[in-house]
C-alpha positions in Angstrom: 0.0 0.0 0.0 2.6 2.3 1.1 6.0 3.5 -1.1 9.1 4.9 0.7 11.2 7.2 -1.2 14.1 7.5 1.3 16.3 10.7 2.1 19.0 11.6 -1.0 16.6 10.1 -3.5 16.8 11.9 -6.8 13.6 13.3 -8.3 13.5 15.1 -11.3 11.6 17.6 -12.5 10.8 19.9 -16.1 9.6 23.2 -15.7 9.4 26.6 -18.2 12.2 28.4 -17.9 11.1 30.9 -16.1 10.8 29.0 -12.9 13.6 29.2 -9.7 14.5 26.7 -8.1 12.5 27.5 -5.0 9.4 27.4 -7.7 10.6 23.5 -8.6 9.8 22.7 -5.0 7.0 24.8 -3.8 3.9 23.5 -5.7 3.4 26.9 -7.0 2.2 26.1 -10.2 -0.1 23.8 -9.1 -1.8 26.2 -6.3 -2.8 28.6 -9.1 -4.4 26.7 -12.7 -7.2 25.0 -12.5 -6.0 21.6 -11.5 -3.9 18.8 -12.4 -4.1 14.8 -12.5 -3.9 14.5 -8.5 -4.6 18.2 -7.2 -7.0 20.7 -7.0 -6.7 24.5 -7.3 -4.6 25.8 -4.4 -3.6 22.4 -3.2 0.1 22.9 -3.6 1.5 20.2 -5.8 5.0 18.5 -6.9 4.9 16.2 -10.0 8.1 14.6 -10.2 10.1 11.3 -11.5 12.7 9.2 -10.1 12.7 8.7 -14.1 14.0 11.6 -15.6 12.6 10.7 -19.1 9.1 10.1 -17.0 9.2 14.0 -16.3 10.4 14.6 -19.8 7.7 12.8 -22.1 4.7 14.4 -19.3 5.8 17.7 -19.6 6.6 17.0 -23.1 2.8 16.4 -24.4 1.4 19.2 -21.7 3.9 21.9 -24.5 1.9 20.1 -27.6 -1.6 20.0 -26.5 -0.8 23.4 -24.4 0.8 25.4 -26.1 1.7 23.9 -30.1 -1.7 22.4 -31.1 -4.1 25.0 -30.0 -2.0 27.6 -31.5 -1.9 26.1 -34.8 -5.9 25.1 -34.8 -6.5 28.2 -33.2 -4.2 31.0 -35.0 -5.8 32.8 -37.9 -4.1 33.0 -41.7 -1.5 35.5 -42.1 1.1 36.8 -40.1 -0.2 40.6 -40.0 -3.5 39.2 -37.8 -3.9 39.6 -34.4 -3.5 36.0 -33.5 -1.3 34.3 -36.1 -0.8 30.5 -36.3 2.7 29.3 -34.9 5.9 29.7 -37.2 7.7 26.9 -37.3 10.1 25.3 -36.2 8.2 24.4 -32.9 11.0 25.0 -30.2 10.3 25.8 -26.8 12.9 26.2 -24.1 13.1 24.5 -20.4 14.7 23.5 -17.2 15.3 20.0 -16.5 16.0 20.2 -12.5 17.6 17.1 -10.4 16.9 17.2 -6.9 17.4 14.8 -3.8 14.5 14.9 -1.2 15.9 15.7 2.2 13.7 13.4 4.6 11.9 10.0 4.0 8.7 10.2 2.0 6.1 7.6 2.6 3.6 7.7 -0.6 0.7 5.7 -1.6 0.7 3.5 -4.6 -2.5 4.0 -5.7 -2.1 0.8 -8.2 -2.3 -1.4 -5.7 -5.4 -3.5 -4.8 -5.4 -2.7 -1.3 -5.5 0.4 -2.0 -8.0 0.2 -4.8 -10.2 -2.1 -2.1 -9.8 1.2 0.6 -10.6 3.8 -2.1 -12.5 2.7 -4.0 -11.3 3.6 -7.4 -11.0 1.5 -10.7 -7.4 0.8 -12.4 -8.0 2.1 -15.6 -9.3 5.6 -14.3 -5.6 6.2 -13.2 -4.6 5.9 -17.0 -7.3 8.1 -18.0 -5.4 9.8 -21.3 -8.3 12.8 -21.4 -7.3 15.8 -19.0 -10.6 15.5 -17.2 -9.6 15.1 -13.9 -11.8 14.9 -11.5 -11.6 11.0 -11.1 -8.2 11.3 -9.9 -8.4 14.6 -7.8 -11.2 12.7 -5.9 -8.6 10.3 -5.1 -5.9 12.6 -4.2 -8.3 14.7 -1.8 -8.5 10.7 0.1 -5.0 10.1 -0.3 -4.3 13.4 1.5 -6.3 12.5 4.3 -4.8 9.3 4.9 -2.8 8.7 7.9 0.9 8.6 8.0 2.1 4.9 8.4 4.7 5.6 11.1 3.5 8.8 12.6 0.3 8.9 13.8 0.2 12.9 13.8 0.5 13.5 10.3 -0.8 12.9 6.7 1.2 10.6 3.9 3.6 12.5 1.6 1.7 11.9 -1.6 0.7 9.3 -4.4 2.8 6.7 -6.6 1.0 6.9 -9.8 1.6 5.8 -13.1 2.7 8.0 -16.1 -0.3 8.2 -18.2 2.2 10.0 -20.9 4.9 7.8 -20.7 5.0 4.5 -22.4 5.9 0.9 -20.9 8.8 -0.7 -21.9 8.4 -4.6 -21.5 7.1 -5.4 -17.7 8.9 -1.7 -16.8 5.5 0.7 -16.0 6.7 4.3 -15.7 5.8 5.9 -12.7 5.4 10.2 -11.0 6.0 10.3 -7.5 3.4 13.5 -6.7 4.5 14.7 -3.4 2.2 16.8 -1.3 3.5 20.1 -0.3 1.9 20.6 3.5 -0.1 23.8 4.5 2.4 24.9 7.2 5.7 24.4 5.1 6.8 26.9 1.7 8.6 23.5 0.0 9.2 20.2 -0.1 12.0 19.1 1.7 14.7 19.0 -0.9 18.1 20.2 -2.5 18.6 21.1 -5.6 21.5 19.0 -7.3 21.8 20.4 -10.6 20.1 21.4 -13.7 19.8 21.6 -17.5 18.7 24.2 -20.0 16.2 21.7 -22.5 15.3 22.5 -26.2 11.9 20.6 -26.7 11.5 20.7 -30.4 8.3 18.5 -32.6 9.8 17.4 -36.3 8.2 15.8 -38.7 7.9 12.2 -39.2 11.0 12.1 -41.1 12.7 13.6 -38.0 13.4 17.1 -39.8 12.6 20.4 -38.5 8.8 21.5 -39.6 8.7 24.1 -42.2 6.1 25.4 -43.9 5.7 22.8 -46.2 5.9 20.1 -43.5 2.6 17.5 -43.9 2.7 15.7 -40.8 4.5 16.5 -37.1 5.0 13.8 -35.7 3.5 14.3 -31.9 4.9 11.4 -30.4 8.1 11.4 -30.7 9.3 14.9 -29.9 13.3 15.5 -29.3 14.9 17.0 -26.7 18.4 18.8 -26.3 20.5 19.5 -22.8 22.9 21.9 -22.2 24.4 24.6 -19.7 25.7 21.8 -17.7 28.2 19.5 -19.4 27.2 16.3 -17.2 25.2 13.4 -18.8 21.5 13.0 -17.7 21.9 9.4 -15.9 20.7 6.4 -17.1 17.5 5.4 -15.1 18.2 1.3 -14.0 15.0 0.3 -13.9 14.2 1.2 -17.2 15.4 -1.6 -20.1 18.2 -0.6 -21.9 18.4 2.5 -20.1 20.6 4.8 -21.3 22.8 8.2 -20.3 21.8 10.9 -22.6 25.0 13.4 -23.0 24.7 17.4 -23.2 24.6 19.2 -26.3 23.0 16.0 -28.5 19.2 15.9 -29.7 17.4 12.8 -28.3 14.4 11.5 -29.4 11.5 10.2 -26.5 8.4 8.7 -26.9 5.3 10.1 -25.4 1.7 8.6 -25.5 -1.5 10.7 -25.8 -4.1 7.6 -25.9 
């Protein structure tokens, strides 16, 4: 039922560039749009990934169906209107933080069938693709109230879930680790390690850049590039194959939207 993530684990995280470091951490974002997978508005929020690639392919289709796709169904003809479509190529610019948690974190696993007998929920809802949400923030607003396995006083640190944007590879499910930020504290407990600067750029499906003239972008396979820090992104050893992904080389990931 329960998940420890002990102290020094390393968690990663992708947010707009824009964001500090104490922004990674604070749940911020999450306190102020409408609501994510497990929270509500104002319920202070950390979506992270022992999996860096987990972070990577979530945020990756949130820039797509946020930002790119709208845009390009939404923007009018020409580039003299008031809201022209995108101009290619479709680049956006990030920070890909690592971070160890300071203290042990006991989550739930919301997966599990205890759990599933205690709340109530169905499996498949957790892999809901749509980003109607309020299935899982149901469960979250349980989750939160649960008690703490080891100290009676308090509430659980948040929810093992699995990535719904992330595919499987063999028997290896990707997973977030959504940890709750409490009411009395600004943060998570953490420290920042390092971080990248990350080009997120959508080619088409002959892996060029799109141009005008481009027919098809291929959606689910966007590429990433790291730099501003000249260490590799380590290899994740639960995934198969896992690989290290060096600075200042395009990389291709896989990201799932049904």
């Amino acid at each position: 039922m329960y998940h420890l993530i002990p102290a020094g684990t390393h968690l990663y995280r992708v947010t707009d560039i824009g964001r500090t470091w104490q922004d990674v951490v604070s749940g911020g974002g999450s306190h102020f749009v409408a609501g994510g997978r497990y929270n509500r508005v104002q319920q202070r929020t950390v979506y992270a990934a022992t999996d860096p690639l987990v972070s990577i392919a979530e945020n990756s289709v949130h820039v797509a169906i946020d930002r790119w796709q709208p845009r390009i169904g939404g923007g009018s003809l020409g580039a003299q209107t008031a809201f022209p479509a995108p101009v290619p190529p479709f680049i956006s610019e990030h920070w890909l933080w690592d971070f160890t948690i300071d203290v042990d974190m006991q989550l739930v696993r919301v997966e599990t069938q205890p759990v599933r007998a205690a709340f109530n929920h169905r499996l498949y809802e957790l892999f809901n693709p749509c980003v109607a949400y309020r299935t899982t923030a149901d469960l979250a607003d349980l989750v939160r109230l649960h008690p703490h396995p080891h100290n009676p006083n308090a509430m659980v640190d948040g929810i093992l879930a699995p990535s719904v944007r992330t595919p499987s590879v063999h028997r290896y499910i990707p997973r977030q680790e959504v940890l709750f930020v409490p009411a009395n504290q600004l943060t998570i407990p953490a420290t920042v390690v390092r971080n990248w600067r990350m080009a997120l750029e959508f080619r088409d499906n002959t892996g060029q850049g799109v141009t005008n003239n481009t027919r098809l972008i291929d959606w689910a396979r966007p590429w990433f590039c790291l730099s501003n820090n000249a260490a590799a992104l380590p290899a994740f050893p639960a995934r198969p194959n896992a690989q290290a992904f060096a600075s200042g080389v395009w990389h291709q990931v896989r990201v799932k939207y049904t």
